[in-house]
N, C-alpha and C positions, 0 to 999 in steps of 0.2 A: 592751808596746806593739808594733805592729804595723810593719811596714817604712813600708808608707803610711800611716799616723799617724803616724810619726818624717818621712816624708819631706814631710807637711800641714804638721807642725810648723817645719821645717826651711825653706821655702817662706814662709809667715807671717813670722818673722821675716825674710826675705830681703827681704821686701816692707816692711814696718814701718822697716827700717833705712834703704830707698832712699824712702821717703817722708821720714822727717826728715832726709835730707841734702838733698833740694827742698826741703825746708822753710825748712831752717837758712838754704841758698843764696837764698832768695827774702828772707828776711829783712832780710840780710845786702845785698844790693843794694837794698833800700828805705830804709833809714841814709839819713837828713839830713847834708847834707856839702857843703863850701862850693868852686867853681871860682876859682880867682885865674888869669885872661888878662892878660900882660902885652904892648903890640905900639907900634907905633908913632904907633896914636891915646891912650896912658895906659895907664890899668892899670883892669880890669873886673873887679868881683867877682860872681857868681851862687850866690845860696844855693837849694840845692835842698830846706832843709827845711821846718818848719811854720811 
């Protein structure tokens, strides 16, 4: 293999890896999850999921 087909190769995955760490990270902030506000009107809960 060549320097630039090691270096195509080397590149490719570079790129593959920072795509699924966008990925994982987008995922990962889409989660259903619920807000508990507590204040001096009670206490509010806000679900963010489905």
């Amino acid at each position: 293999m060549t320097r630039n087909g090691l270096y195509a190769v080397i590149a490719i995955l570079l790129v593959a890896i920072v795509g699924f760490g966008i990925y994982t990270y987008q995922q990962k902030q889409a989660q259903p999850g619920i807000e508990v506000h507590m204040d001096s009107q009670g206490i509010s809960v806000n679900g963010t999921g489905s």
